[in-house]
N, CA, C and O atoms as a CHARMM CRD file, in Angstrom:
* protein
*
  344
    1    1 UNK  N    111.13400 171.41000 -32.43200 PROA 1      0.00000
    2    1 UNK  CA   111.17700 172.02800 -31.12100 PROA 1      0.00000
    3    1 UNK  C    111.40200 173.53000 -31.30500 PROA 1      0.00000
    4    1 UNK  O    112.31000 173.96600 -32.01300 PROA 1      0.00000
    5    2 UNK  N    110.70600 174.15300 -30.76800 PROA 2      0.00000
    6    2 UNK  CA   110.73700 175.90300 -30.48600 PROA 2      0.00000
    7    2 UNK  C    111.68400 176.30100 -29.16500 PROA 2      0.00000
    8    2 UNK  O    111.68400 175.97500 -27.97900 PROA 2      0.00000
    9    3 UNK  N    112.39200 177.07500 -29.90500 PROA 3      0.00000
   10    3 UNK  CA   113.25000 177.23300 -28.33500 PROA 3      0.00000
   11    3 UNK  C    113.21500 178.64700 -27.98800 PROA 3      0.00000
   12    3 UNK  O    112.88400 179.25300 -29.00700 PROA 3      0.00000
   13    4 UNK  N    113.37200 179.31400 -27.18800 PROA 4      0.00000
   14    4 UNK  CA   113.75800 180.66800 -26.90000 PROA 4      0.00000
   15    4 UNK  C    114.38100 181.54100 -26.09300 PROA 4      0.00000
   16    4 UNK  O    113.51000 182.26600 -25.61300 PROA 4      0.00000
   17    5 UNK  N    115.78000 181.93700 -25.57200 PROA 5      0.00000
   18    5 UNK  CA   116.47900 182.32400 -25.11200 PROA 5      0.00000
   19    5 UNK  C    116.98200 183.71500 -24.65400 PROA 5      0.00000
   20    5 UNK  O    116.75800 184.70800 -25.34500 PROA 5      0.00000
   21    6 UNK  N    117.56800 183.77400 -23.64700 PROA 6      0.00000
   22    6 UNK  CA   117.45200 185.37800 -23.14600 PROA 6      0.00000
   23    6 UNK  C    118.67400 185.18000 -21.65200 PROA 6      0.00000
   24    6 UNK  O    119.57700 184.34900 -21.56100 PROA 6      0.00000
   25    7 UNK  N    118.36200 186.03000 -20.84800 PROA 7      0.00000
   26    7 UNK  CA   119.46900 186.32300 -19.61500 PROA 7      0.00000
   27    7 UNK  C    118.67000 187.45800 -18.75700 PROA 7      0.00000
   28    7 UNK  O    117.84800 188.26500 -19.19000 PROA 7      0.00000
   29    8 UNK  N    119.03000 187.33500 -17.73200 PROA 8      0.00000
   30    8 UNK  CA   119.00500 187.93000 -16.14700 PROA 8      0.00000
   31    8 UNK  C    119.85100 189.22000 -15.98400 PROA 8      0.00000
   32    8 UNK  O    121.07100 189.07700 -16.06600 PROA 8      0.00000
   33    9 UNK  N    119.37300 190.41100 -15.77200 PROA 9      0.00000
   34    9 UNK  CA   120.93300 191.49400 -15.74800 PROA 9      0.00000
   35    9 UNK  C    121.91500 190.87500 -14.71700 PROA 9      0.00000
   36    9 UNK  O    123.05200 191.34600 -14.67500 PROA 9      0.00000
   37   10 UNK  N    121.50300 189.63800 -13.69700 PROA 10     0.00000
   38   10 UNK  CA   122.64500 189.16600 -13.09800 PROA 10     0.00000
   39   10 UNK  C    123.74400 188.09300 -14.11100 PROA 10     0.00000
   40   10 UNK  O    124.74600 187.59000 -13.60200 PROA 10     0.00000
   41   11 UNK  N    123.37500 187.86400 -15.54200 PROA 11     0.00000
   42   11 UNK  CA   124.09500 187.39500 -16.11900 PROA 11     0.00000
   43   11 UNK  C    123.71600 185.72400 -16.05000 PROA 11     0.00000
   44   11 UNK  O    124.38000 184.83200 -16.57900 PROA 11     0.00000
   45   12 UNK  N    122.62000 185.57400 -15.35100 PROA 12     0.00000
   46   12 UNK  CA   121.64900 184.16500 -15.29900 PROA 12     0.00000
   47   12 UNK  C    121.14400 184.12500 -16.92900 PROA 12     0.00000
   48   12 UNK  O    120.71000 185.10200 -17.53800 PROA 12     0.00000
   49   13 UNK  N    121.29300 182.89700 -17.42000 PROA 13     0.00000
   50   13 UNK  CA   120.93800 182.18200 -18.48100 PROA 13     0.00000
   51   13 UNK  C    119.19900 181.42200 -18.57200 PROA 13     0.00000
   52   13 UNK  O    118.86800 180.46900 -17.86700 PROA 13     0.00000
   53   14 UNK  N    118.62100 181.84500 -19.20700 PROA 14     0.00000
   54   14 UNK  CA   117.53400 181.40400 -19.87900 PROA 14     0.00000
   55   14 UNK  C    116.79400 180.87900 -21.02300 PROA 14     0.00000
   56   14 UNK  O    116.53300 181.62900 -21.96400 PROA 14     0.00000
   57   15 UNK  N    116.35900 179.39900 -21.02200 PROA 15     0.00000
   58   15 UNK  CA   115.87700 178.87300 -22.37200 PROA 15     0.00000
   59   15 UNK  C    114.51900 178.24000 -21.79400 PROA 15     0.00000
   60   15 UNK  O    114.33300 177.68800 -20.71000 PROA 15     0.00000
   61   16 UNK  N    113.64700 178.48400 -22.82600 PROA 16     0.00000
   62   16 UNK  CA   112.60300 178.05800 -22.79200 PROA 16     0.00000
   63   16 UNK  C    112.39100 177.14900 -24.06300 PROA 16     0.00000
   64   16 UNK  O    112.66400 177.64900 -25.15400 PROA 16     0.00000
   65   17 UNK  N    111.97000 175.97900 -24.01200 PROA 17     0.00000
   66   17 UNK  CA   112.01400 175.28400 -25.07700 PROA 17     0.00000
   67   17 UNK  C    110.66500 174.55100 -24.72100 PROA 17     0.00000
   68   17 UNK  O    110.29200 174.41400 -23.55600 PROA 17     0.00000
   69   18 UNK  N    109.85500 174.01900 -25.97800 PROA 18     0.00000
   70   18 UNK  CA   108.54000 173.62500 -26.65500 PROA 18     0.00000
   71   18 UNK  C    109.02700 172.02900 -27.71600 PROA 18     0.00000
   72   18 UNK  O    109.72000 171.64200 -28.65600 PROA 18     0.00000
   73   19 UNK  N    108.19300 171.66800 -26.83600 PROA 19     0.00000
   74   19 UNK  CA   108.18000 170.14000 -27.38700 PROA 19     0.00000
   75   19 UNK  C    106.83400 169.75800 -27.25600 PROA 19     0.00000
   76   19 UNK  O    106.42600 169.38500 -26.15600 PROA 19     0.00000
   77   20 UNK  N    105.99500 169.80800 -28.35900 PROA 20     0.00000
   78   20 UNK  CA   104.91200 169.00500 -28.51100 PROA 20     0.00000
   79   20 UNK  C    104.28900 169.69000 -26.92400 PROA 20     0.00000
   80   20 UNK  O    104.73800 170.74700 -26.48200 PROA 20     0.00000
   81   21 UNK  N    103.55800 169.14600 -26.43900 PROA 21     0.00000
   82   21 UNK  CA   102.86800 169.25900 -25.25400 PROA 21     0.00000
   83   21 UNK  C    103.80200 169.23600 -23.70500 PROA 21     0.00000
   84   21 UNK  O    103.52700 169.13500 -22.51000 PROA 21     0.00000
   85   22 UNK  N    104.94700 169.38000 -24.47800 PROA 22     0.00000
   86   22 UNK  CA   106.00100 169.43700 -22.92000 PROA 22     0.00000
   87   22 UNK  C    106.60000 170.96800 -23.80900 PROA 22     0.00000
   88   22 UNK  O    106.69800 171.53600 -24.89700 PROA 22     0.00000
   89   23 UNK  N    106.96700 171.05700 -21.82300 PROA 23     0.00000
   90   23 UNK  CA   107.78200 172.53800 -22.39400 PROA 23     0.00000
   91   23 UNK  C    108.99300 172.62000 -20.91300 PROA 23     0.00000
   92   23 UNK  O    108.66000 172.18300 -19.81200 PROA 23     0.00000
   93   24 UNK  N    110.01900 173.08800 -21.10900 PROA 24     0.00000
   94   24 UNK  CA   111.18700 173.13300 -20.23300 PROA 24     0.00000
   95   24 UNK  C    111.72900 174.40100 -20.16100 PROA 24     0.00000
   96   24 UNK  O    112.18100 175.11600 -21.05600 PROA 24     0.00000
   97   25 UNK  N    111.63400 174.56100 -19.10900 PROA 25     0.00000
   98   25 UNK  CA   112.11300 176.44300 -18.35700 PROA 25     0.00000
   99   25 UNK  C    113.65100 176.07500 -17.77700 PROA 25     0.00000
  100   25 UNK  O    113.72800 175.46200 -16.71300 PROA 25     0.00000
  101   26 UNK  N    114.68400 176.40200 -18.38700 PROA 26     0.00000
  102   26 UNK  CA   115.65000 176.18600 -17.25900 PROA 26     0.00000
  103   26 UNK  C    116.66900 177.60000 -17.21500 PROA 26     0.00000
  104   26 UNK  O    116.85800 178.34400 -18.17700 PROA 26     0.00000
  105   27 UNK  N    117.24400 177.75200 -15.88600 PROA 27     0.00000
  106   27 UNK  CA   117.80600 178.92900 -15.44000 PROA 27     0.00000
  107   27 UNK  C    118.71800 178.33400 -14.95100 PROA 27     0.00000
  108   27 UNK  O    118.76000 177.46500 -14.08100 PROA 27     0.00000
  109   28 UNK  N    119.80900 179.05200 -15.80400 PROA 28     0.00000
  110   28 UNK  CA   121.30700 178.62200 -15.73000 PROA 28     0.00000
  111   28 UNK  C    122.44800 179.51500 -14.94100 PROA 28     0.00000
  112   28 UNK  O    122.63400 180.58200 -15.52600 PROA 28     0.00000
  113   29 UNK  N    123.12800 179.37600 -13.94900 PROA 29     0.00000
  114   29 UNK  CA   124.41000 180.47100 -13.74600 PROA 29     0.00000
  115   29 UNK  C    125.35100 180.05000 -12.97100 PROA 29     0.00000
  116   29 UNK  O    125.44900 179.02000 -12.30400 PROA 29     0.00000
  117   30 UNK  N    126.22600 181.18500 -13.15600 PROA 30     0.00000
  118   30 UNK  CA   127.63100 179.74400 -12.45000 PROA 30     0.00000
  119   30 UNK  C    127.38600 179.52900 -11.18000 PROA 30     0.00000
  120   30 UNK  O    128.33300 178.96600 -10.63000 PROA 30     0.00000
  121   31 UNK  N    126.09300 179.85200 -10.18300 PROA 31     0.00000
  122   31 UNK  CA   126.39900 179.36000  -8.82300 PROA 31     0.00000
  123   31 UNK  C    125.55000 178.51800  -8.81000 PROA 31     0.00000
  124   31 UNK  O    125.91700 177.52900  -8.17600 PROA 31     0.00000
  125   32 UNK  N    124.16900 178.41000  -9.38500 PROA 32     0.00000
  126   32 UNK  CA   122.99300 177.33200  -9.53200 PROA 32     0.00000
  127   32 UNK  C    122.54900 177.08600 -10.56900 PROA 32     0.00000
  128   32 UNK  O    123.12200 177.43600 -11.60200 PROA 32     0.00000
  129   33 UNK  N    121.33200 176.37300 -10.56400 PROA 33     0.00000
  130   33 UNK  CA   120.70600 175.77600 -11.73300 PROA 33     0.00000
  131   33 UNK  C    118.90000 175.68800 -11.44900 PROA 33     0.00000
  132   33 UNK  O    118.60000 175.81600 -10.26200 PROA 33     0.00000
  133   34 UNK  N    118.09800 175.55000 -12.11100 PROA 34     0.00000
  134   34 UNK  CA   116.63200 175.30600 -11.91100 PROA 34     0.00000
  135   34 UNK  C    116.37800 174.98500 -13.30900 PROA 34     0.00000
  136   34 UNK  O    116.71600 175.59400 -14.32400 PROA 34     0.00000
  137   35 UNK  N    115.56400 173.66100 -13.12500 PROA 35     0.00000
  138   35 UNK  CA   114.68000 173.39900 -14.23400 PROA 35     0.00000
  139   35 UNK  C    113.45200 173.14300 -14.19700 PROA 35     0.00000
  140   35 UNK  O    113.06400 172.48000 -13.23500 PROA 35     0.00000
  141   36 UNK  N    112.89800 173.38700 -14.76500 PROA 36     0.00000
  142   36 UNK  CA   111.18600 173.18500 -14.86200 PROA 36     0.00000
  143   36 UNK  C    110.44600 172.84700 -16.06200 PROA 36     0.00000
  144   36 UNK  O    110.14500 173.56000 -17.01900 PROA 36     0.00000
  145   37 UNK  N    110.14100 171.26700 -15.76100 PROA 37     0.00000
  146   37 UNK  CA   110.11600 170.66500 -16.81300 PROA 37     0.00000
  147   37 UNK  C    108.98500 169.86200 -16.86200 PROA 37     0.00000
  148   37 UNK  O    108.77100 169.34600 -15.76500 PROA 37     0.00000
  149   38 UNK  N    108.07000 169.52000 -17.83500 PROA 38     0.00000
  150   38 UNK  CA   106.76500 168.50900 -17.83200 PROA 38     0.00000
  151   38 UNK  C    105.49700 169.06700 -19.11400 PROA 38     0.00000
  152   38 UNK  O    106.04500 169.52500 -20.11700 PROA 38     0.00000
  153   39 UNK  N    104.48600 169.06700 -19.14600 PROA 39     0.00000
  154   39 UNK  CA   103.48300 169.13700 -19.45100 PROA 39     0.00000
  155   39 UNK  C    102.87700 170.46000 -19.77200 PROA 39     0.00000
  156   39 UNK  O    102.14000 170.69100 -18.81300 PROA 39     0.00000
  157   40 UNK  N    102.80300 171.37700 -20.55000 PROA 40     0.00000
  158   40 UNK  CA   102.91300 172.77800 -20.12900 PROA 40     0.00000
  159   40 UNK  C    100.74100 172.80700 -21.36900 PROA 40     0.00000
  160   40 UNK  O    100.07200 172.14100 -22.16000 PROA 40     0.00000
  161   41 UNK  N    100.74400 174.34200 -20.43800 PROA 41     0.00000
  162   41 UNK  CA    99.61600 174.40100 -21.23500 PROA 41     0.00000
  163   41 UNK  C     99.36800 176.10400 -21.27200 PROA 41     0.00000
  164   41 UNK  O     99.45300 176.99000 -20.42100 PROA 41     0.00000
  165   42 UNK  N     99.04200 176.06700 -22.62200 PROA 42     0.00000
  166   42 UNK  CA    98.87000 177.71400 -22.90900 PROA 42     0.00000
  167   42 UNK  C     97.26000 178.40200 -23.30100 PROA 42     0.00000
  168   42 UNK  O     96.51700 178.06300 -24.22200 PROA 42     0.00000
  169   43 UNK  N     97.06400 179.37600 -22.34900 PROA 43     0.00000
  170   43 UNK  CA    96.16400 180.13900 -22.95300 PROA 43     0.00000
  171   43 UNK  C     96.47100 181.09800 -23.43000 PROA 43     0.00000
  172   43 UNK  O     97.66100 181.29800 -23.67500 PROA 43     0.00000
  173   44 UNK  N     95.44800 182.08100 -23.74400 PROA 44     0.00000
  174   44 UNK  CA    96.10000 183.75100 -24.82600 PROA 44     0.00000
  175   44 UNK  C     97.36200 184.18800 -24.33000 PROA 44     0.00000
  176   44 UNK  O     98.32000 184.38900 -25.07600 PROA 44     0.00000
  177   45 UNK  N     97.40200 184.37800 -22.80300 PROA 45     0.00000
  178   45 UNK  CA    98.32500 185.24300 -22.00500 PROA 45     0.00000
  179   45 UNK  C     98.69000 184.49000 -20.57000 PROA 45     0.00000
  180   45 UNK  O     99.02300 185.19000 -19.61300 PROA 45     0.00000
  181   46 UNK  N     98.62900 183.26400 -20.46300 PROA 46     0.00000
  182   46 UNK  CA    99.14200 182.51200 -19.89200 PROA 46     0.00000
  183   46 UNK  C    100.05600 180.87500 -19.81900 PROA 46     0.00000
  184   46 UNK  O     99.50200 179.94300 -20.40100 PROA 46     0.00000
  185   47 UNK  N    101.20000 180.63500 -19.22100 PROA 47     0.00000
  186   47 UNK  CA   101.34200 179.54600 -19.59700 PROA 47     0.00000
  187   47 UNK  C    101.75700 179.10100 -18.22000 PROA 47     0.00000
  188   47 UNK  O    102.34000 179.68500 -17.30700 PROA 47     0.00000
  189   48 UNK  N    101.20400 177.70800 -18.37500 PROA 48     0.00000
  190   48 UNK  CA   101.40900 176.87100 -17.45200 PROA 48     0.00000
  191   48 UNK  C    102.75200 175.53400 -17.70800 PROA 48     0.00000
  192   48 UNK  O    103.10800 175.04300 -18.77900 PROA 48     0.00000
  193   49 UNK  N    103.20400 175.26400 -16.47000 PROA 49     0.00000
  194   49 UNK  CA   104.29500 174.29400 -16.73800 PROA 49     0.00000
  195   49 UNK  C    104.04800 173.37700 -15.18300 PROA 49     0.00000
  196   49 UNK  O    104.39800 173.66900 -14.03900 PROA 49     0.00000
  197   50 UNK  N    103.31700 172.20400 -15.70700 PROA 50     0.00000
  198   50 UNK  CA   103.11300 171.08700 -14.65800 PROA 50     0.00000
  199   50 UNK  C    104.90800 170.17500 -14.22800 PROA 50     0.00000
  200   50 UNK  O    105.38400 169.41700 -15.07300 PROA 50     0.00000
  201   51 UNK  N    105.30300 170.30500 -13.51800 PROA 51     0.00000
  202   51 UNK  CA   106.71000 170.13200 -13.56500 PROA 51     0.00000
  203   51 UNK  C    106.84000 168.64700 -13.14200 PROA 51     0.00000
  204   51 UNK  O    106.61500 168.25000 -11.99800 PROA 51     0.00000
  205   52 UNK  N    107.23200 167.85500 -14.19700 PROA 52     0.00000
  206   52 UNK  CA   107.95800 166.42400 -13.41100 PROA 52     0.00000
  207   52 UNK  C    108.21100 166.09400 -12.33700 PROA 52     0.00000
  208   52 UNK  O    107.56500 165.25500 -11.70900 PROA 52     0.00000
  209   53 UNK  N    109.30200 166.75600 -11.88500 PROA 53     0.00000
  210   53 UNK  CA   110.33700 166.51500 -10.69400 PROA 53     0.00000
  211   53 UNK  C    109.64900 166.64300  -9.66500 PROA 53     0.00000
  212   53 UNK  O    109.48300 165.62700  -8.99000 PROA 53     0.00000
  213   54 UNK  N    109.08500 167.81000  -9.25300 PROA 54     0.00000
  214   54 UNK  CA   108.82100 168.46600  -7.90500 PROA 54     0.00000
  215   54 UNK  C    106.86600 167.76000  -7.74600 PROA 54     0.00000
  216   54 UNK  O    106.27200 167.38500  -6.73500 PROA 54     0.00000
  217   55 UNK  N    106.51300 167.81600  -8.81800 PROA 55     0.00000
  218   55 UNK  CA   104.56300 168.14100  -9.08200 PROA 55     0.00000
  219   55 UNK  C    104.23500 168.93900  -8.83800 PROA 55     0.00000
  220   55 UNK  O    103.04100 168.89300  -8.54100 PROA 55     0.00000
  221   56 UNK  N    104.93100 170.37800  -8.73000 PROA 56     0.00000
  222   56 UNK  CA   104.25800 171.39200  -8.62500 PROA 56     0.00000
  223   56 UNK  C    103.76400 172.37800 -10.28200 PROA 56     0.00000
  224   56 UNK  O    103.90900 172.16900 -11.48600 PROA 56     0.00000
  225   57 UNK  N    103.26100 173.26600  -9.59300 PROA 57     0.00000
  226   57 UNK  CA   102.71800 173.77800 -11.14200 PROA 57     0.00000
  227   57 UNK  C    103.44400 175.32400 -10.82100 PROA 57     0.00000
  228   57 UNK  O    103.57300 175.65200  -9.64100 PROA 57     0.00000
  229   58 UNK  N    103.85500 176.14300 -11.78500 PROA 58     0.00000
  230   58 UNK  CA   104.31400 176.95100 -12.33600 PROA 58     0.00000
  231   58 UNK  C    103.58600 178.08000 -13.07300 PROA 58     0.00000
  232   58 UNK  O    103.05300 177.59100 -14.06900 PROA 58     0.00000
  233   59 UNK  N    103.44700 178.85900 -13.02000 PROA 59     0.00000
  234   59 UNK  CA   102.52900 179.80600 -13.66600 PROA 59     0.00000
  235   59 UNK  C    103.38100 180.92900 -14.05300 PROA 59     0.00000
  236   59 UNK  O    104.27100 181.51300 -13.43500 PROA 59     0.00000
  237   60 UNK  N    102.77800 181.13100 -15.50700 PROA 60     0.00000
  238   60 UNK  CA   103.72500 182.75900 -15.66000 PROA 60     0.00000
  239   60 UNK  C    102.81500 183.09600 -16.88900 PROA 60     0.00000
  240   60 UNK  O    102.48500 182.31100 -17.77800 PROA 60     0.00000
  241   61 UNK  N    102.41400 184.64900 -16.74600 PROA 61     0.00000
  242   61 UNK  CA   102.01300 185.24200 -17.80700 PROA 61     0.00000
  243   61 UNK  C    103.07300 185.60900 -18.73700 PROA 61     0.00000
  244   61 UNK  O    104.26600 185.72900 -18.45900 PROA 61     0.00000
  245   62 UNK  N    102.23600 185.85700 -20.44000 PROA 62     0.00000
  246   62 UNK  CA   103.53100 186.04100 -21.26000 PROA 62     0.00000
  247   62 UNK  C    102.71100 186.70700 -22.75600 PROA 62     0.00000
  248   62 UNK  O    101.66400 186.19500 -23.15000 PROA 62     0.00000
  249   63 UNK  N    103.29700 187.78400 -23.41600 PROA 63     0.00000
  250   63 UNK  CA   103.10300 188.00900 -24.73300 PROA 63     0.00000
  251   63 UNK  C    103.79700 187.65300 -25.70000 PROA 63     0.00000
  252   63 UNK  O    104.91400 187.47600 -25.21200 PROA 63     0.00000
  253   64 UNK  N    103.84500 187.42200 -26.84100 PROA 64     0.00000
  254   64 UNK  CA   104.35500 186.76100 -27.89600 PROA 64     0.00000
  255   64 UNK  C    104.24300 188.10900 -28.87700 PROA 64     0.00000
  256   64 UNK  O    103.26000 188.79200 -29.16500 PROA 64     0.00000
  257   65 UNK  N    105.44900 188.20400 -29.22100 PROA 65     0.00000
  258   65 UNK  CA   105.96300 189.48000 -30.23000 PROA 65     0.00000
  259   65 UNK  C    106.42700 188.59600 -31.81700 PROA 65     0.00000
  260   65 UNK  O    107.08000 189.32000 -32.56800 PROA 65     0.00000
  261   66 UNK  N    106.24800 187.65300 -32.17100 PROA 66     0.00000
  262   66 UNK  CA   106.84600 187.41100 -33.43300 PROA 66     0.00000
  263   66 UNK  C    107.88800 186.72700 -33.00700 PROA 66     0.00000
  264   66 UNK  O    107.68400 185.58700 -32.59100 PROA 66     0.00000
  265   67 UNK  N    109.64000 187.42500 -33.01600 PROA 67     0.00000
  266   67 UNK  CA   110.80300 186.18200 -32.80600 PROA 67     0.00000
  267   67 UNK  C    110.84900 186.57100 -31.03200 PROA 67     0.00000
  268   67 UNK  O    111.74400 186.04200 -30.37300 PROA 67     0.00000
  269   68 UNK  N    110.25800 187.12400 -30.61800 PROA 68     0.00000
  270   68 UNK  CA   110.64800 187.66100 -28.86300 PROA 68     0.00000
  271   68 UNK  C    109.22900 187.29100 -28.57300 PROA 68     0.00000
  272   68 UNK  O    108.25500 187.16800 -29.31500 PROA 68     0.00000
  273   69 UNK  N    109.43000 187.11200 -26.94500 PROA 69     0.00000
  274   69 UNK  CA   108.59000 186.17300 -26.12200 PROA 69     0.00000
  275   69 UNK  C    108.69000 187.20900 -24.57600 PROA 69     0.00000
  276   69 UNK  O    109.83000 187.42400 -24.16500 PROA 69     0.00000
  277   70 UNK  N    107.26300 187.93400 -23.61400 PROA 70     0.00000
  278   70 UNK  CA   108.21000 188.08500 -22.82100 PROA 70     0.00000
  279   70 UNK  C    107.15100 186.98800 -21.77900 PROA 70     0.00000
  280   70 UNK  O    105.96300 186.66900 -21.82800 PROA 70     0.00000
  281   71 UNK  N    108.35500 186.63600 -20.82500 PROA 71     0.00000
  282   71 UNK  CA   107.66700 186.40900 -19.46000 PROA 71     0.00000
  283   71 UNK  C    107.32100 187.39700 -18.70200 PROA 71     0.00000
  284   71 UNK  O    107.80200 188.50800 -18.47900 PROA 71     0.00000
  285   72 UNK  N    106.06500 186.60900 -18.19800 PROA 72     0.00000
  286   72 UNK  CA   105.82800 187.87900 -16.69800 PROA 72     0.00000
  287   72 UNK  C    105.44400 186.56200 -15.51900 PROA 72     0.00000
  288   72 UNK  O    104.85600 185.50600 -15.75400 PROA 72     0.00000
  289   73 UNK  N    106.03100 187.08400 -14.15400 PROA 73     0.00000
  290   73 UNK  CA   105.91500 186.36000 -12.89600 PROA 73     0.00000
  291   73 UNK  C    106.34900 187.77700 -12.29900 PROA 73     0.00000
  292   73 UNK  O    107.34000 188.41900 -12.64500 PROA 73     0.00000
  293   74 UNK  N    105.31400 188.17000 -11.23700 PROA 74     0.00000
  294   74 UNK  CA   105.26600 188.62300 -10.10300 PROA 74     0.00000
  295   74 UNK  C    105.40700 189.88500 -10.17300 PROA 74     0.00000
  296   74 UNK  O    105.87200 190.40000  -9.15600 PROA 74     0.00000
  297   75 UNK  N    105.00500 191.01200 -11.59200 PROA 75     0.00000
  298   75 UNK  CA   105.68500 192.30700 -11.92500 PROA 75     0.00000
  299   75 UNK  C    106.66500 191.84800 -12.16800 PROA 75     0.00000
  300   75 UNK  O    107.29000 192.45700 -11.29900 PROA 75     0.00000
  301   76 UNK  N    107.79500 190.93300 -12.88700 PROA 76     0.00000
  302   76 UNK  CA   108.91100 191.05900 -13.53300 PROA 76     0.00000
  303   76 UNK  C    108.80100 190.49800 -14.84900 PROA 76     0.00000
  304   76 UNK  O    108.11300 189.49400 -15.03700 PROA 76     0.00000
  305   77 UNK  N    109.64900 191.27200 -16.10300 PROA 77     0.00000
  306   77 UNK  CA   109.29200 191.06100 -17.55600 PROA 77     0.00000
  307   77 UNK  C    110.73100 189.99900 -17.43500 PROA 77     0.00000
  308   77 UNK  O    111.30100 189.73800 -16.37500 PROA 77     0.00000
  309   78 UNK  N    111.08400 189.53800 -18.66000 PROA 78     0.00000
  310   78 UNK  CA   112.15100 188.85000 -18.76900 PROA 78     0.00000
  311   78 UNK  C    112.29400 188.64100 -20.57100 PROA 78     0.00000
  312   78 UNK  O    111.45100 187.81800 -20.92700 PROA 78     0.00000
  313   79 UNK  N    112.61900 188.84500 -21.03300 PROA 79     0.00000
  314   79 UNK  CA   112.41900 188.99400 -22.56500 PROA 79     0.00000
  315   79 UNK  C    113.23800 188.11100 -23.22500 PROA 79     0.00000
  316   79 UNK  O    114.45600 188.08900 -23.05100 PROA 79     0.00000
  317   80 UNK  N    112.61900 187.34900 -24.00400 PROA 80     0.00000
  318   80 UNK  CA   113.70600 185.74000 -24.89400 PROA 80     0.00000
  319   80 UNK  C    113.29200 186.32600 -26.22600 PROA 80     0.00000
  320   80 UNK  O    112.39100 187.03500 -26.67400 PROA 80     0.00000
  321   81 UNK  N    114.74700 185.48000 -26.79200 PROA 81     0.00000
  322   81 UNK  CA   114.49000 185.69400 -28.58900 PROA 81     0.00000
  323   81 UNK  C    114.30600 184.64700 -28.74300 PROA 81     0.00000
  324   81 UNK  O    114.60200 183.94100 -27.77900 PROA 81     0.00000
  325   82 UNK  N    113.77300 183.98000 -29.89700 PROA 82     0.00000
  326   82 UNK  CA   113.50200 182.94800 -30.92500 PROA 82     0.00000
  327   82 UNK  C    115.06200 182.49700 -31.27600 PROA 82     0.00000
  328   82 UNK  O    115.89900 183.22700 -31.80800 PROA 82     0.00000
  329   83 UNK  N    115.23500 181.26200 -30.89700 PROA 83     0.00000
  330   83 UNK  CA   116.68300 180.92300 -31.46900 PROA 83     0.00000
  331   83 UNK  C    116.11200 180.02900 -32.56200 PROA 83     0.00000
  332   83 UNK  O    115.29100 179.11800 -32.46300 PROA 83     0.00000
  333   84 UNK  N    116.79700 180.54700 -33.71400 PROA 84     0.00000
  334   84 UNK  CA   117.02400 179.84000 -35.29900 PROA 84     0.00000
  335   84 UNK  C    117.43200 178.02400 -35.08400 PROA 84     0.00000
  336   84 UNK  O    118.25800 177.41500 -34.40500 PROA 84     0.00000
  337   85 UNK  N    116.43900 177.65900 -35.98900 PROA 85     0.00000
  338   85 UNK  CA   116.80000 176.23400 -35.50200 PROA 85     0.00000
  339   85 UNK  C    117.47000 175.68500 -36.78000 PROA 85     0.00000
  340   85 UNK  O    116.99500 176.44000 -37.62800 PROA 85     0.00000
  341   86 UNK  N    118.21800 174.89800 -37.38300 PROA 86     0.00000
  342   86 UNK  CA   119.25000 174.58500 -37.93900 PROA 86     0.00000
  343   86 UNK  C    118.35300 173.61200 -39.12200 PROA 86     0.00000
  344   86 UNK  O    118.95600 173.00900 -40.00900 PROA 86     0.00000
């Protein structure tokens, strides 16, 4: 599993994690929670995340730097590192 992690300047928590043909977005902070989770599919500069729970689909553009990842949704960047897997 590929995981990759980062934060919100509001101090919101972010992991993106890669499993085979599933992939899970979740946004963490002490007042809420969101996950987005299911079936994900990538082109050059896009990734998609078909979500379990809801059936909705998810869209977010993204570049891949080596150990950093950024998202893009809506004009906003959001930047994850590569967490070391054990």
């Amino acid at each position: 599993m590929d995981t990759w992690s980062g934060s919100f300047d509001n101090g919101a928590d972010v992991t993106l994690s890669f499993a085979r043909t599933n992939c899970c977005l979740a946004i963490e902070s002490d007042v809420d929670s969101l996950h987005i989770c299911g079936l994900c599919m990538l082109t050059d500069d896009d990734l998609l995340i078909f979500d379990d729970n809801s059936g909705m689909n998810y869209s977010f553009g993204y570049h891949l730097y080596g150990d950093r990842v950024e998202l893009i949704r809506d004009g906003s960047v959001l930047t994850l590192k590569k967490v070391e897997s054990n």
